[in-house]
N, C-alpha and C positions, 0 to 999 in steps of 0.2 A: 517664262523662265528661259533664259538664252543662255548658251551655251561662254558669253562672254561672262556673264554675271556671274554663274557656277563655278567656270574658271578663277575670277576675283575671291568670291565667296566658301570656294569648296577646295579648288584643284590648289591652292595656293597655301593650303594648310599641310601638304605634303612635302612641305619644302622647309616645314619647319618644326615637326614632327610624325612620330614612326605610322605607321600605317596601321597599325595595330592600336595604339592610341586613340587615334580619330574613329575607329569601327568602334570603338569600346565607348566614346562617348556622344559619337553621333546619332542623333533620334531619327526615327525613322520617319519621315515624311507624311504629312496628314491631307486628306483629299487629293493626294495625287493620282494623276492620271497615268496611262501606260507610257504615255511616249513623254511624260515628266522624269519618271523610272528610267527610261532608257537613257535621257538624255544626262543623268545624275552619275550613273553607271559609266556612260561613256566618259563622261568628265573625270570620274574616281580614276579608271583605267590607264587613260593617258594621262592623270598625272604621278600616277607610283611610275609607270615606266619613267618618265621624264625623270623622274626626280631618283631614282632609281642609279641612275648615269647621268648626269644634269651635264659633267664636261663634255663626254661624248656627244651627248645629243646635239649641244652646243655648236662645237665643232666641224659635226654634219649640216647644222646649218650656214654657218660662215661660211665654210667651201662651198655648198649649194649657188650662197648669195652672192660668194665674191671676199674680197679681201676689203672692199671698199672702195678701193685704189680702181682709177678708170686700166681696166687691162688690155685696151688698145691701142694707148699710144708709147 
């Protein structure tokens, strides 16, 4: 279970509805391990923040990354 797929799979459903929703309908994982738990959590986590603020966060990264534009010449 990778953090990319949970993303795809889980974190991606926060962007399209409430967080409250998806607890209420999401099942509870069957033979999972601890660090399958953790890793499902962590994904839940960052993406109510993310989606929470989706411009902000956004933004934080485009200034991170750059404008695009080569900003040395």
């Amino acid at each position: 279970m990778t953090t990319a797929f949970l993303n795809a799979a889980v974190g991606q459903l926060y962007g399209e509805f409430p967080p409250e929703e998806i607890r209420k309908k999401m099942l509870a994982p069957v033979d999972a391990e601890a660090w399958h738990l953790a890793r499902l959590k962590m994904v839940n986590d960052r993406a109510k923040q993310y989606f929470s603020n989706k411009d902000a966060y956004n933004r934080i990264i485009e200034m991170e990354m750059g404008s695009g534009k080569d900003e040395h010449l």
